[in-house]
Each structure stands twice: as C-alpha cells, then as structure tokens.
TITOR-52726 format. One record per residue (C-alpha): residue in three letters; chain; x, y, z. Coordinates in steps of 0.001 Angstrom, whole numbers. Layout:
N
ALA, A, X, Y, Z
...
! end
This chain:
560
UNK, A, -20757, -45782, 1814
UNK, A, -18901, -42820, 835
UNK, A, -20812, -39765, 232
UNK, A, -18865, -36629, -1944
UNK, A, -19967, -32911, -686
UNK, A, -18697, -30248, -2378
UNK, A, -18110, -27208, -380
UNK, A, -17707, -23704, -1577
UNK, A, -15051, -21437, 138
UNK, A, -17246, -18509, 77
UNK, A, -20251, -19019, 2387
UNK, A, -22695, -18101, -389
UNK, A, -26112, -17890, 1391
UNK, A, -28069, -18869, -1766
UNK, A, -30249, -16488, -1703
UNK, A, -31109, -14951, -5453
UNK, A, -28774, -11835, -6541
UNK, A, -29958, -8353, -5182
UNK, A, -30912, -6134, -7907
UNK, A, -27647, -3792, -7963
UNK, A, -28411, 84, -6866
UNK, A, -29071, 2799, -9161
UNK, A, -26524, 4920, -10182
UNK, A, -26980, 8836, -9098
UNK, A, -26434, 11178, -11826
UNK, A, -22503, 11618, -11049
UNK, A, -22251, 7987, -11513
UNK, A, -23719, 7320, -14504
UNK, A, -22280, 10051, -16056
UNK, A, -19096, 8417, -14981
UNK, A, -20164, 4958, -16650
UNK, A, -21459, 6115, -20080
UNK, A, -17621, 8392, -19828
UNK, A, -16168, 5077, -19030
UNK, A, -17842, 2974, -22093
UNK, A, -17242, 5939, -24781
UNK, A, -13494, 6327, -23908
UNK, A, -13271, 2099, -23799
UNK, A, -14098, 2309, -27531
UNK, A, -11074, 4471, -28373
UNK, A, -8922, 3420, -25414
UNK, A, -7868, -238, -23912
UNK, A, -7017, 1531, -20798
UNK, A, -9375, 3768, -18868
UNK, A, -8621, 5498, -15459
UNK, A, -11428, 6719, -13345
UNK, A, -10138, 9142, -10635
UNK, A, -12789, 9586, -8534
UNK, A, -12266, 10863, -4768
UNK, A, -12514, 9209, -1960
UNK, A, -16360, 7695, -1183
UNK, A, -17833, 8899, -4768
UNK, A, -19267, 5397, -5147
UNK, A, -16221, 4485, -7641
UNK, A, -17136, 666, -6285
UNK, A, -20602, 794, -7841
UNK, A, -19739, 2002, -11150
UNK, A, -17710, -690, -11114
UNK, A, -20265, -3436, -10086
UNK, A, -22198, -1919, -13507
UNK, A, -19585, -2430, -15748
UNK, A, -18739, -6038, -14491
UNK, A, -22760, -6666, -14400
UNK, A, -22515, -5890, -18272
UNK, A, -19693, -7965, -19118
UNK, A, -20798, -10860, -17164
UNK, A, -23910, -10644, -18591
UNK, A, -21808, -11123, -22685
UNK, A, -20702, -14171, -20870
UNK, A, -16968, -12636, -20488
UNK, A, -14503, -13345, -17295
UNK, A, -13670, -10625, -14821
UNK, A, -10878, -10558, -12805
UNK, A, -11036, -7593, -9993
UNK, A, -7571, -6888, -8429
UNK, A, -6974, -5377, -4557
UNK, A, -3976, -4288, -3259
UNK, A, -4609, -5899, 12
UNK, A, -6125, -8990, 1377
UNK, A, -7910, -6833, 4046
UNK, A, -10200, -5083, 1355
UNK, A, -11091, -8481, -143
UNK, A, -12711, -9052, 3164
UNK, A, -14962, -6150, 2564
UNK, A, -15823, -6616, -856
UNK, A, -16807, -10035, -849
UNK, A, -19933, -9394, 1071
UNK, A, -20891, -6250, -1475
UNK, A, -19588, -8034, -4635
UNK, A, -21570, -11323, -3123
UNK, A, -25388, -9403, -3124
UNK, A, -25056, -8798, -6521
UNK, A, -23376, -11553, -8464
UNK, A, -24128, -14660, -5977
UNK, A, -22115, -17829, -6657
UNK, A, -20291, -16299, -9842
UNK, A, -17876, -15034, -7451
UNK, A, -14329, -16651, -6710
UNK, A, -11834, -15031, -4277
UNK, A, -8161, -15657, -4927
UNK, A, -5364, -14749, -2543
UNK, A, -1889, -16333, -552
UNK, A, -3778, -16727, 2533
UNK, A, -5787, -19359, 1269
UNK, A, -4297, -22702, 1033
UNK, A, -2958, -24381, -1690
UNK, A, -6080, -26824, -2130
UNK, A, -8150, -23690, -2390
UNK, A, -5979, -22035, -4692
UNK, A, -6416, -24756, -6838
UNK, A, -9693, -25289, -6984
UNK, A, -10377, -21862, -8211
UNK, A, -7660, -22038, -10510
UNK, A, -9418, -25026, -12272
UNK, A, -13018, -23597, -12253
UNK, A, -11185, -20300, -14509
UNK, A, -9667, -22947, -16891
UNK, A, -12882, -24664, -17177
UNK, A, -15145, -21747, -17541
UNK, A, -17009, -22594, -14336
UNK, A, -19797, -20470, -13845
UNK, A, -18447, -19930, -10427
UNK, A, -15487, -18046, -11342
UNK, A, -16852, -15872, -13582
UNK, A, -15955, -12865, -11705
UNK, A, -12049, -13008, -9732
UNK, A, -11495, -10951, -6320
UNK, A, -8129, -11191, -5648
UNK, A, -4861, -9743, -4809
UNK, A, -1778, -9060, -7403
UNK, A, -957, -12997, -7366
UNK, A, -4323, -14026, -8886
UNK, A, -3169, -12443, -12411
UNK, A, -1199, -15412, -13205
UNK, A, -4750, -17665, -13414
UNK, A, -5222, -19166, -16894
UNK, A, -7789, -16696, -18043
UNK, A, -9050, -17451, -21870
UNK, A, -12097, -15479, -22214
UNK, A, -11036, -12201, -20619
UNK, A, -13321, -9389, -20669
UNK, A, -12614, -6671, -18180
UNK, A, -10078, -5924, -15654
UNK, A, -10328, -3551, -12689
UNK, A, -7630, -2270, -10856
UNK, A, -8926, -833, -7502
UNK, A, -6423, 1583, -5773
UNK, A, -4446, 1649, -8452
UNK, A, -1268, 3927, -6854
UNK, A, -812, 1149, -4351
UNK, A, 2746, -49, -3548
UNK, A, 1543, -3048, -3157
UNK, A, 621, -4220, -6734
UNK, A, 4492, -4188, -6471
UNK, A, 6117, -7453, -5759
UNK, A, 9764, -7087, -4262
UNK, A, 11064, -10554, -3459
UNK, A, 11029, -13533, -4699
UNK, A, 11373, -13180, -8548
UNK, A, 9412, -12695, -10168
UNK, A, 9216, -8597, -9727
UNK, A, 6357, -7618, -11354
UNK, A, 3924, -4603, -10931
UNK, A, 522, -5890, -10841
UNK, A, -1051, -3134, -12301
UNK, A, 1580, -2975, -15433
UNK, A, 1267, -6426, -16110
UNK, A, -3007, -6497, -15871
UNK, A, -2497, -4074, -19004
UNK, A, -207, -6105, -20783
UNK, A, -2638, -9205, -19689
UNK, A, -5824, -7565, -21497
UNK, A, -3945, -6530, -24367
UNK, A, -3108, -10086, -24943
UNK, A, -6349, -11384, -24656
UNK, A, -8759, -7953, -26395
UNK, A, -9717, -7119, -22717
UNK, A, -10090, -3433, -21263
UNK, A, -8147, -2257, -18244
UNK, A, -10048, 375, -15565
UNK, A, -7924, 1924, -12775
UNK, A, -9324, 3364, -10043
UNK, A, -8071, 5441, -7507
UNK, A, -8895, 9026, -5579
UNK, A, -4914, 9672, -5801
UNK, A, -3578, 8156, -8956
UNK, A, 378, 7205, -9352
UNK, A, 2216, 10031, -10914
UNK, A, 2811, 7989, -14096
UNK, A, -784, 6899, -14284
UNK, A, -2257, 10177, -14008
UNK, A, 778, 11730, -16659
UNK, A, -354, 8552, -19411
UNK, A, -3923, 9684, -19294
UNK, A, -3261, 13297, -19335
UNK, A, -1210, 12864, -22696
UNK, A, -3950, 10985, -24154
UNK, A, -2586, 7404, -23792
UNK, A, -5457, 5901, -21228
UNK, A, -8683, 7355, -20987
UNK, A, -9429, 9394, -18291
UNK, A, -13007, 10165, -16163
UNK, A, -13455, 12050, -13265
UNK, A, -15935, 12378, -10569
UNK, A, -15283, 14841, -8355
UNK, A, -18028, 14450, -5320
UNK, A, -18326, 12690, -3162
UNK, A, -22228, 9945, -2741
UNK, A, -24972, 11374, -1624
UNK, A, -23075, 15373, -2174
UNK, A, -21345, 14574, 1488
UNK, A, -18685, 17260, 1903
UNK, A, -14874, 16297, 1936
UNK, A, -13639, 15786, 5418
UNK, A, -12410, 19274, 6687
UNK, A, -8732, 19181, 7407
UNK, A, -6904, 20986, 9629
UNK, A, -2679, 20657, 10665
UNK, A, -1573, 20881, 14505
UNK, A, 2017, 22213, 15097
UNK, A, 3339, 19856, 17630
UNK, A, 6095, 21785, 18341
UNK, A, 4386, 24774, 19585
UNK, A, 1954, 22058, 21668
UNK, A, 5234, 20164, 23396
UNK, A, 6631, 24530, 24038
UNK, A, 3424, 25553, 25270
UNK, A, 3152, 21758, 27392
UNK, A, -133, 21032, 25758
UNK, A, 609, 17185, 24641
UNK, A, -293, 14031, 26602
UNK, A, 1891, 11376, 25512
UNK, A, 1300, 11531, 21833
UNK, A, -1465, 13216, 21564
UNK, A, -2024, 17099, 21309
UNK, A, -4927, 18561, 23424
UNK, A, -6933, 19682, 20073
UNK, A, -6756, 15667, 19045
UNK, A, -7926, 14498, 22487
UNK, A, -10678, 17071, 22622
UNK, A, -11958, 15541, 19038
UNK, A, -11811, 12309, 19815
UNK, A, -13562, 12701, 23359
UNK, A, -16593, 14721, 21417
UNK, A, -16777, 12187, 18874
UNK, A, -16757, 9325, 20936
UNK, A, -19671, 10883, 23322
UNK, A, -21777, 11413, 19932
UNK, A, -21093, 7491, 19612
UNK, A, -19175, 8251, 16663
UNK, A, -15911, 5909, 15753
UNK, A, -12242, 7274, 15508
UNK, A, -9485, 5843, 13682
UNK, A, -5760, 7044, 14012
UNK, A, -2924, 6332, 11839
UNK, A, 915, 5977, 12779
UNK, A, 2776, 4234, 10508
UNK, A, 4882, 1557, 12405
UNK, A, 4186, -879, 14351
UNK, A, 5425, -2194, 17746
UNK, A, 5579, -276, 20708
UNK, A, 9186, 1519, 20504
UNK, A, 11613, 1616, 17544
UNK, A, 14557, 2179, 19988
UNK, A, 15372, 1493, 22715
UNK, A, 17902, 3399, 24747
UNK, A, 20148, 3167, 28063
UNK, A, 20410, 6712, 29842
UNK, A, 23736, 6243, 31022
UNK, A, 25886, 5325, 28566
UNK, A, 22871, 5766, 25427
UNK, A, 23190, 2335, 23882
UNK, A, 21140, 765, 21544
UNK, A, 20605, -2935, 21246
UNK, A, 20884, -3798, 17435
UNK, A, 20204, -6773, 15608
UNK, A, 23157, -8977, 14955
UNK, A, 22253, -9683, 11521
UNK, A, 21116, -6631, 10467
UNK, A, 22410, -2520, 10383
UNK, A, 19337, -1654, 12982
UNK, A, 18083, -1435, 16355
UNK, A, 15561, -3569, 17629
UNK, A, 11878, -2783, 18087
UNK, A, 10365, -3100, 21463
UNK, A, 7227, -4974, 21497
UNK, A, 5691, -4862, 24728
UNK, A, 2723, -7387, 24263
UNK, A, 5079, -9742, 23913
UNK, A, 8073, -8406, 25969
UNK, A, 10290, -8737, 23318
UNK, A, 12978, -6602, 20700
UNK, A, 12122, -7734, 17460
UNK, A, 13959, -7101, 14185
UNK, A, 11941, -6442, 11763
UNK, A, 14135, -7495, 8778
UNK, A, 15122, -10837, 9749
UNK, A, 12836, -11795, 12518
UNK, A, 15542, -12049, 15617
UNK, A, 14139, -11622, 19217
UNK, A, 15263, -11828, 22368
UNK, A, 13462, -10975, 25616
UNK, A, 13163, -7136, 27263
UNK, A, 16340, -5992, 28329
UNK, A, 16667, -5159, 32313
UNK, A, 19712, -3439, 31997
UNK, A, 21688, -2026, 29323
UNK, A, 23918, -4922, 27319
UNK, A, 26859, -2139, 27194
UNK, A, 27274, -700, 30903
UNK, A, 24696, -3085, 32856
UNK, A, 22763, 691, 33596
UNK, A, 19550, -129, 34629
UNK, A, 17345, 3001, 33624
UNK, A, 16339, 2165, 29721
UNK, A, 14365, 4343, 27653
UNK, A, 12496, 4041, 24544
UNK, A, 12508, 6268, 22187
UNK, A, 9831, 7100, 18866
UNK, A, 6481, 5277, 19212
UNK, A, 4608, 2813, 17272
UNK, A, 707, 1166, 16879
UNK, A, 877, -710, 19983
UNK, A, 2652, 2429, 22024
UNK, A, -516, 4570, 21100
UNK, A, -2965, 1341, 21842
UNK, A, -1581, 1540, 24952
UNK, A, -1799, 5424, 25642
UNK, A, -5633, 5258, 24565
UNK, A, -6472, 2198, 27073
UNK, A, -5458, 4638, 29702
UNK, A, -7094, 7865, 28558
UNK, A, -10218, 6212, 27676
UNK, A, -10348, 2903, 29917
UNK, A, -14352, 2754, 29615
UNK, A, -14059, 2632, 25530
UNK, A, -12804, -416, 23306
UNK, A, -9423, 319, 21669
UNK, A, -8438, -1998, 18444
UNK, A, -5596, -2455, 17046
UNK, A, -4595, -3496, 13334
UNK, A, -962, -4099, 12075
UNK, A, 616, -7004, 10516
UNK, A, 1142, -8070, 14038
UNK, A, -2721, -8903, 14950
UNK, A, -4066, -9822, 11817
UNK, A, -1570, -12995, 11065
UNK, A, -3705, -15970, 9490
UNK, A, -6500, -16137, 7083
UNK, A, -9307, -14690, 8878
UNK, A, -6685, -11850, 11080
UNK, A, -8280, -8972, 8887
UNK, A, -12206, -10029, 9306
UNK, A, -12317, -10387, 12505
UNK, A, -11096, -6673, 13231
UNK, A, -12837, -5147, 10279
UNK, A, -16049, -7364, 11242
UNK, A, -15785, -5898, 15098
UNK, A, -15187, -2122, 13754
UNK, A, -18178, -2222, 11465
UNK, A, -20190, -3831, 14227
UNK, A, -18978, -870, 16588
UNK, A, -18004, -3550, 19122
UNK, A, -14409, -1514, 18745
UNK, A, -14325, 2398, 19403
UNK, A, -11333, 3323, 18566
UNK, A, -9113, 1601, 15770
UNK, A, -5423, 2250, 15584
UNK, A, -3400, 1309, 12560
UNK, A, -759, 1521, 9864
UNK, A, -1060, 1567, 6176
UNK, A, -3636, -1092, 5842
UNK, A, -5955, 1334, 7049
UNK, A, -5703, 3688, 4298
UNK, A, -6601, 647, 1172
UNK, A, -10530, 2076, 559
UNK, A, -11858, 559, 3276
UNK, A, -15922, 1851, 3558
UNK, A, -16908, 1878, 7604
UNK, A, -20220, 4068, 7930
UNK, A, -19970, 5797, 11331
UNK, A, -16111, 7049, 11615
UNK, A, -16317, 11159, 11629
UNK, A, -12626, 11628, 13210
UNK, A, -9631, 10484, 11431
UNK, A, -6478, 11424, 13332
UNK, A, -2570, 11657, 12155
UNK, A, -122, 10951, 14723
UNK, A, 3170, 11838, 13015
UNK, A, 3262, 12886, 9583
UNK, A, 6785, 13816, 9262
UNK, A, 7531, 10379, 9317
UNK, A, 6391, 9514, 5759
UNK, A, 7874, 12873, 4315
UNK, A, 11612, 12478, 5072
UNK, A, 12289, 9407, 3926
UNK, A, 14744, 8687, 1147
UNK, A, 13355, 8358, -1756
UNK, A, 12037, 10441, -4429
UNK, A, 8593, 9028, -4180
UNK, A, 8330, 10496, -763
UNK, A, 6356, 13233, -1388
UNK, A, 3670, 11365, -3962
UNK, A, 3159, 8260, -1529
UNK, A, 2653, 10848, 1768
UNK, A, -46, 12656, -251
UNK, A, -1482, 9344, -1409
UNK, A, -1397, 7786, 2037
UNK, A, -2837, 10743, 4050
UNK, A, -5625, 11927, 1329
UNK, A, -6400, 7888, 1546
UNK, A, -6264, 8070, 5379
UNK, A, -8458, 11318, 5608
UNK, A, -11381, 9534, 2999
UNK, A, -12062, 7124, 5721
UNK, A, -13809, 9966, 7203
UNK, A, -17561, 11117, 6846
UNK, A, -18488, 8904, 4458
UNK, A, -22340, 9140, 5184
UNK, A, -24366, 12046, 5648
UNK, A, -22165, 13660, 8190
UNK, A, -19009, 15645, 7764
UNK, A, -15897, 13708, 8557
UNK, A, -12801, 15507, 10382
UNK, A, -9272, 14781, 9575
UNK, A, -6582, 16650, 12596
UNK, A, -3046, 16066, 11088
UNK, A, 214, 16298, 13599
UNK, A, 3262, 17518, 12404
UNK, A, 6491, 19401, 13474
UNK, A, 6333, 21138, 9888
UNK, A, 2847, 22507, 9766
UNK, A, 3813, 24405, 6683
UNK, A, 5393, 21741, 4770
UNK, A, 4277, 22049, 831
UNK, A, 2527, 18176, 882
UNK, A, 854, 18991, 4093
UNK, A, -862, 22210, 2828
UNK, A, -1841, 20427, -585
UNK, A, -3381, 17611, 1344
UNK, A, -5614, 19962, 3437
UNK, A, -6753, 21573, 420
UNK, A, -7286, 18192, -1192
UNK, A, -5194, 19544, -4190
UNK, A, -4195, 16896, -6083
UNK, A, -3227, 18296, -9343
UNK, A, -1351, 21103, -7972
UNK, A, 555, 18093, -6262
UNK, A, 905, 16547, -9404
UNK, A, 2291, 19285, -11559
UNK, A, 4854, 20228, -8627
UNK, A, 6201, 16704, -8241
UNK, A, 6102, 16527, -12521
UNK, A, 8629, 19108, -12761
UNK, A, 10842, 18266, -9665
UNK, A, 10894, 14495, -11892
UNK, A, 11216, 16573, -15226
UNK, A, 14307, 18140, -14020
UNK, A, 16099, 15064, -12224
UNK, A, 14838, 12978, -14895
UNK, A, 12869, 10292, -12979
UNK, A, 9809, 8631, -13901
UNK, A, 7325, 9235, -16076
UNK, A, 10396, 10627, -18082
UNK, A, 12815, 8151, -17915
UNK, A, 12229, 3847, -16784
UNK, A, 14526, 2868, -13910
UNK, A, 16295, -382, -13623
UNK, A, 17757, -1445, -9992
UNK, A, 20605, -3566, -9440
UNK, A, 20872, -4857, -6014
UNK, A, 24149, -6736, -5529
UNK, A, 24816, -8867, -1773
UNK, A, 27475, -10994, -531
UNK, A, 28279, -12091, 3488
UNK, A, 31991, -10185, 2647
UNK, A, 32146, -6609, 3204
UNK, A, 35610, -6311, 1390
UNK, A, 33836, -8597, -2037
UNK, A, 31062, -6292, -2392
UNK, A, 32741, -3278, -1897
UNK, A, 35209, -4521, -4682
UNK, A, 32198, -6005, -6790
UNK, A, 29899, -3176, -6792
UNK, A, 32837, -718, -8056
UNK, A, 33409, -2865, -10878
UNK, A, 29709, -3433, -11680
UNK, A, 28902, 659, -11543
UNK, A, 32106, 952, -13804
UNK, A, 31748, -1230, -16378
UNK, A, 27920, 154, -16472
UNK, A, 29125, 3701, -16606
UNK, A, 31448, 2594, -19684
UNK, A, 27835, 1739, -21529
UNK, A, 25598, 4289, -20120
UNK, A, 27781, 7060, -19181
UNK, A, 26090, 9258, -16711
UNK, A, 22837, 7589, -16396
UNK, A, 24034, 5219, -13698
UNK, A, 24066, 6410, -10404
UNK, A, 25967, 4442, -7466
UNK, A, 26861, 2069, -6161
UNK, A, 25354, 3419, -2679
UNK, A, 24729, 1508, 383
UNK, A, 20871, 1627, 887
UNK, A, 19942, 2947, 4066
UNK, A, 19622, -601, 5839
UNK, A, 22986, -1909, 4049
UNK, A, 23400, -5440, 6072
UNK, A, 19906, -7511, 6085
UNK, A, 21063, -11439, 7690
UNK, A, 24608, -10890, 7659
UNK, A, 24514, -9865, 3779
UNK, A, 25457, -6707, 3149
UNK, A, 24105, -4718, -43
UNK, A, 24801, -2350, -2541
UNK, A, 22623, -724, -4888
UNK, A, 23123, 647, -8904
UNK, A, 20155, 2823, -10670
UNK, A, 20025, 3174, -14197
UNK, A, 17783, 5483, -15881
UNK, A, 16606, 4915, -19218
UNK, A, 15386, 7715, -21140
UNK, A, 12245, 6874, -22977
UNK, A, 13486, 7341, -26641
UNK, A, 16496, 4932, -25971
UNK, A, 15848, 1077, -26738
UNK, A, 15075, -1071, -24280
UNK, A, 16198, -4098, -26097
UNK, A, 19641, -2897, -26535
UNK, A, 19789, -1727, -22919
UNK, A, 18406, -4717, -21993
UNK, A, 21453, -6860, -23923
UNK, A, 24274, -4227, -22834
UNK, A, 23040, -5045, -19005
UNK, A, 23058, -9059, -19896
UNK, A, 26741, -8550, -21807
UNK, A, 27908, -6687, -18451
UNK, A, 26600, -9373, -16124
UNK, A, 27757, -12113, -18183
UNK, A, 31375, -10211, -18025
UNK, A, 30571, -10010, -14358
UNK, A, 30077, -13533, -13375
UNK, A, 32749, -15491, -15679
UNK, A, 35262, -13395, -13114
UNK, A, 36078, -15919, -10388
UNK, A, 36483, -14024, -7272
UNK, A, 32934, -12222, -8245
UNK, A, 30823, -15966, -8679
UNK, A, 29420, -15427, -5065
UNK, A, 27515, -12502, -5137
UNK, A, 24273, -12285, -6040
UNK, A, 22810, -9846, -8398
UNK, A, 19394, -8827, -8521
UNK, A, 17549, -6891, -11134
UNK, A, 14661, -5178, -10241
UNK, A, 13002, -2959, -13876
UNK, A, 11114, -211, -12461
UNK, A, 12106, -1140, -9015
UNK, A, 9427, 1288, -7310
! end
C-alpha cells in the first residue's frame, strides 16, 4: 500500500498562535496614524528608526486584515531576514504562513504558488523576497514593504528589470490593496513622495522600550597609521572596544564591505597585477581557498608563487576584505569564536540560518560581514558595532553614493543596543570630517535628505527627473565603439541634451564583452509614452542597420 503524507516546508510546531504583544504607546500611536492616513492614501510610509518595534506594528495590521479574510504578502529584501522572521511571524499566525523565495526549489515554489491561487488557508500571509510578487494573488489586502530603500528590491539581470517596491504599488492598486513601506532610512524618492503629500507618512522616532540610539563616534585612521597606533586593520580605540565588550560577554559585529581576503594582488618588483582574462579587473585573493577569483565572471586559478610578469617571487596584497579581517581577529582573539558571513559562506538554502542561528545562540563572538548585515536583522546582545573602512562606500561613482553610505551605515549602526543597554557604533575613516559621516553620527537624516535634494535639484536627477539606461555590448571593441556613437547621436537628435554618454562604465569588459552605457533623463512633465515610442523608433532604426544586428541593447527604466 501506498500511503500520501503531506509535508509542510515550514516546520510549524502546531502549537496554537501566541497572543501577539501589546503595542507601547509609540506604537499604537503609529498604527491608528497608519489606518487614518490608509483611508485617504493607498500608500503609507512608516519611517521609524532603527529597533522602534516597526515589525510589530506590522504584525497588527496584518492580524487585522487576516482576520477580514484578505491575503498578505510581506516583502524582504534579503533571504537572510526571512530566516529571522519566520520564527516571529510563525508565534503569531501559525500555519497561515507561506515563505516564498529562489532558494527553495522549484517543487516548493510551486506548491505555494497553488495554495495562493486556491485561497489555501495556509498562504494567507506571503514572506518572501522581490520574486514572490509575481504569485497569482486575487484577494489582496495589504502589502508591506520592509526596508524599503533596499537595492535589492532592484532586479538587474535577467529581464525582467523591475523594482520590487514600484511594482508592489502598482500590484495593490490593481487589486484595491494598501501599500506600507518601512524603513529607518527611506530612499530619497520615497521620503520626497510622502513629503509632497502623495503617500502617507508616520513617524516614530524612539527607539522600544526608550533605549537610547547607539552613540557614534568617527576614528581618523590617518592620524592612527602617523601616530603607529593601528594593528592590521584595526585602530587601537576599536580593539580596546571590542576587548571590553567581549569581557562583559557582549557580541561585536564589524562591517567591511567586500569580500575575499585581498582585492589585489601585487608583485614588488616589477608591481603587476594578475587580471582576469575576461574581464577589465584584477583578481581577488581568496585565501580559504587559495585561489584569485573574479568576481564578475567566476574565473580562478590557484595562488600565484611568483609574479606571471617577471617570475619575482615577493607578492603583496593590497586592500582587505571579510575573510582578511576574519583572519586578523582569529589571531588577536584566538580564545573567542570569529564568524564570518558573505555570499561566500552562506551558499545553499539553509547558508544564512545556520550563521544567524549560531550568532543568536552566542555560540559565535564576533561576526564579520558585508551588506547582508545591515537588512534589519534583530540580535539581542550586540553593544559594539564597528566600521572598518567607510571611505569605501563614499567614493564610488555614482550619484547615489552619498544616500546608500548613509543608508548602509545608519542600518549598520541600528544593529547596536537594541535592548536595554546602549549600543556603540566606532566608524574608521581617512575623512573624519566628510559631510555623510558627520550626519550619520548625529543620526540626521533629514538634514541628509534636504542636502542630497538640492545637489539632485540642480543636476536634475531623481525625484526630479526618471532615468532610462541603455547598456549596449558586443565581443568587438571597434563595433561598439562605432555603435554606441551612433546610438547617443541619433538619441541626442530626439532628446537634445538630456542624454548623457556613451561612457564606458567603470568595469567596461565583463566575459570578453565590452560595454557602453547611454542615460536619458526624463523630466517629469514630459510624456512617457512618446519617449517611450521615440526610444522604440531609434532602436528599430538601430537594428535594421546590418553591421549593428550583433550588439545587444539593454534597457534598463530607472536603472538604480
């Protein structure tokens, strides 16, 4: 005989739903806000900071729209937080709770997909990331955004390039939902919609429990390498914090953002640099493995013992990443447990529990990481938060620079005292003064926001104008050049001077393609249909040209 179990992918215990907490005053202040601006407005955003209990107001407003029989769906920016949230969102709402993401298998994916289009009690409320917007929802009651200001929510490649968070709106409207956003550093444009009325917009400006904001404070590394006061990569103020904390039996957590151990590596003699042969970069040293790894196309080879150029045999790296600074810590603090997490150790479905799982059980000391560290994750007993480099995420490229390094270190710093005690955030820099890094220590946000609103204002970039990208690639150097003149040409013929390139990007050959880039800014009053038919007419034009066929064109609409 053949016996049929059906087995749930979330290990529900089955024990009955907890009642949900109460709400302290700031919070349900925070939810009535919330319900009385949902009556005038279909989108709401909640900017709460960092540990104000944002989650649980949340929990309340899904508890009342479950309860009218509606579907949720809750969207994360990363699969890491899911982990988190599935044993919180669990207590409450018990088996009504489906979990959606890529690192699931297909058969899973599935089966949830089928319990939303037949009303299944047990997908009544959706955790998932961006991809879990494209379920066939029919009775859709409320959407949550969490972290809204995430990069993330952004899908890049493959087609199609959508921005999670823009198309959750356009998904309610369709279907009489309400949108809430949530974040403690809201995107530029977010923050600009509700401030001219278009979303609705509630604050709460303290943290649970009236714990104080972490205190910041900024360490000159320049005057610590002068004065000889830095061990490896860490300045003595930083080790003396994290050696105090760590004898209280308190938890640290430092941020660099890259991983690997070295992004260079470097001969002495002659100062090569082994590059990729696909792309335009050098390789990254990983140690644990002893290999150079590209991080754009995946190439490796094994550790160099002499230089590929001269045959020197005194190498160097140079700049440090995640596993450089694991590495450092296992030496200054052998007796302590250092973790590590980067897309490099949490590969496979269960990669991010078993590190967050370890760090909340304080099996792990000290945790090391990039950005996933900063996506509102809640661990009780870290007081230290430290910054290895923040220069880094200032100077690149791009003019959200500014806006994503105050989102990533205010989000960085809020992992920090989130319980009773005090939190400390010690941030490194060789530009102590820089305009971002004194904002961030004062936790100004709006003074952020109004500085970066008129740099945009002038330049015209978003919120005052929409950007379209055009990437164009080809294997010949000669085509593209050739290809992208006569793209940006014919485009400036249309739009005049609101096309900017063609440019290399800053890595302009990714597996033996090489790339050029167009931007076109819209202006809000112009039309987007007739922009959008000009662009088609010019592509069109574009492709019935023989020589031209090859290349491929991507168009990326608010490529950011």
């Amino acid at each position: 005989e053949i016996y049929k179990i059906q087995k749930d992918r979330i290990n529900y215990s089955g024990k009955e739903d907890s009642p949900i907490k109460t709400l302290n005053e700031n919070q349900e202040q925070a939810l009535g806000e919330i319900k009385t601006s949902c009556q005038n407005h279909d989108v709401c955003l909640l900017h709460g900071v960092t540990a104000s209990g944002k989650t649980e107001v949340y929990v309340n407003l899904i508890k009342e729209y479950l309860a009218e029989g509606k579907q949720v769906l809750y969207l994360l920016p990363e699969i890491a937080l899911t982990t988190q949230l599935v044993a919180r969102l669990q207590e409450y709402f018990g088996n009504q709770l489906s979990v959606y993401h890529s690192k699931y298998s297909v058969h899973e994916r599935v089966e949830v997909w089928n319990n939303v289009l037949h009303h299944e009690s047990k997908a009544q409320l959706v955790l998932g990331a961006r991809s879990a917007l494209f379920l066939p929802f029919e009775n859709l009651g409320l959407v949550v955004v969490d972290e809204e200001h995430e990069s993330s929510y952004k899908q890049y490649d493959p087609a199609p390039r959508y921005q999670a968070r823009d198309a959750a709106i356009v998904l309610a409207h369709q279907q009489n939902a309400k949108v809430l956003l949530g974040s403690a550093t809201p995107a530029l444009e977010t923050f600009y919609n509700a401030s001219i009325g278009k979303y609705g917009l509630v604050t709460m400006n303290k943290r649970f429990g009236n714990v104080l904001m972490p205190e910041n404070s900024i360490i000159d590394i320049q005057e610590k390498h002068r004065k000889k006061r830095m061990t490896g990569h860490f300045s003595d103020d930083l080790l003396r914090a994290i050696t105090d904390t760590l004898e209280l039996g308190e938890q640290v957590i430092l941020f660099q953002n890259r991983r690997g151990y070295s992004p260079i590596v470097e001969c002495n003699t002659c100062g090569h640099a082994p590059q990729c042969p696909n792309c335009d970069v050098s390789l990254t040293y990983h140690r644990h493995r002893g290999q150079l790894r590209c991080h754009y196309c995946g190439y490796h080879i094994a550790m160099l013992q002499k230089c590929m150029a001269c045959g020197g045999e005194e190498l160097d790296t140079k700049g440090f990443g995640t596993e450089q600074v694991e590495t450092e810590l296992k030496t200054l603090y052998p007796e302590h447990n250092i973790g590590r997490m980067d897309s490099d150790t949490t590969r496979g479905k269960h990669g991010f529990e078993k590190i967050i799982t370890a760090f909340e059980q304080g099996e792990i000391d000290i945790l090391v990481g990039t950005q996933m560290l900063t996506k509102g994750l809640d661990f009780r007993n870290v007081t230290l938060v430290g910054i290895l480099n923040a220069d880094s995420m200032l100077n690149i490229p791009d003019f959200r620079a500014h806006e994503r390094s105050f989102q990533l270190i205010q989000q960085v710093s809020g992992r920090a005292g989130r319980t009773e005690k005090r939190g400390r955030v010690l941030i490194q820099s060789f530009n102590p003064h820089h305009q971002i890094l004194q904002q961030v220590s004062m936790n100004a946000y709006e003074a952020m926001y109004h500085e970066q609103l008129e740099e945009r204002h002038i330049y015209k970039y978003p919120p005052f104008c929409r950007l379209i990208k055009i990437t164009m690639k080809h294997r010949d150097f000669q085509k593209i050049e050739e290809a992208s003149v006569w793209m940006g040409q014919a485009l400036k013929n249309v739009f005049r001077d609101q096309v900017l390139g063609p440019e290399p990007p800053p890595v302009s050959r990714i597996r033996n393609e090489y790339y050029r880039n167009i931007l076109i800014k819209i202006p809000r009053k112009q039309s987007l249909e007739k922009t959008k038919k000009a662009i088609l007419k010019v592509r069109t034009t574009f492709s019935s040209i023989s020589q031209f066929r090859s290349v491929k064109i991507v168009l990326n609409v608010d490529n950011y």
